[in-house]
N, C-alpha and C positions, 0 to 999 in steps of 0.2 A: 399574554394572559395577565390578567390583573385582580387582585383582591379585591375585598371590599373599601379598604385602603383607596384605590386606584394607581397603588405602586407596582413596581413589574415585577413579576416572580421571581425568583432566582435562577439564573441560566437562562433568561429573558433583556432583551434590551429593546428597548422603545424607542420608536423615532417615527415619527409624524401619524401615530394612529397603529402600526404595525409593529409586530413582535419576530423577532427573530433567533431563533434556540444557536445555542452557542455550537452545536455540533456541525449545522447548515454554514456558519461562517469559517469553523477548522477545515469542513469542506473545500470551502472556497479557496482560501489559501493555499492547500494541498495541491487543488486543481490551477494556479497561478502559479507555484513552485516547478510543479511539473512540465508547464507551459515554457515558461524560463529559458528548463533544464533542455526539453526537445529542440530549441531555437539555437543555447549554443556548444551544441553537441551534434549538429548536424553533417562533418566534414565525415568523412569515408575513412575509414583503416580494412588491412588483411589480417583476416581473423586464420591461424594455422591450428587442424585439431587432427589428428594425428593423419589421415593421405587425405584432410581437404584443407581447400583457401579458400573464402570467401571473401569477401569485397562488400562491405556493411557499412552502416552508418553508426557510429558511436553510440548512441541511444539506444539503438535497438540490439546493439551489445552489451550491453548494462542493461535492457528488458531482458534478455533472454539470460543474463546471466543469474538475474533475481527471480525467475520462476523454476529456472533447473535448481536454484537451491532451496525455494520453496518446495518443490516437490522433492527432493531427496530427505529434506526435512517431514514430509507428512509420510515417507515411507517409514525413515527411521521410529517415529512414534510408534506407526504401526507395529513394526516390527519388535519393540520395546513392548508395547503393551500384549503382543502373543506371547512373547517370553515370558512376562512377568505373571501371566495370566497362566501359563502353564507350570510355573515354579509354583505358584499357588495351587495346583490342584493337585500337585503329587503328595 
């Protein structure tokens, strides 16, 4: 995007005619980071959780280890904002 000026917005950088928002390029990199990370994280370990073993790939135990805590995180909120929500009404 460009003013009347024809200088580039802020959060805008130019380069041959086109504009590109700074959040598409943190993208980018996020998406390159984790590229990376899949490549050398690929070797196999045994994961022991109390009567299983499994046989995974590093990666995908560090995924699964970051969404069971995402979700016990959006429970505890939950479960904070009932509490809080009923200490209020009494």
């Amino acid at each position: 995007m460009m003013n009347e000026s024809n200088e580039p917005q802020s959060g805008a950088i130019a380069r041959t005619g086109r504009h590109f928002n700074a959040t598409v390029i943190v993208l980018l990199v996020v998406a390159a980071v984790t590229v990376l990370f899949v490549f050398q994280n690929r070797e196999f370990v045994g994961i022991d959780f109390l009567f299983f073993e499994i046989r995974n790939r590093v990666w995908t135990a560090i995924a699964f280890s970051i969404g069971l805590g995402i979700l016990l995180d959006r429970l505890f909120i939950r479960w904070w904002g009932k509490r809080k929500a009923a200490k209020n009404a009494e």
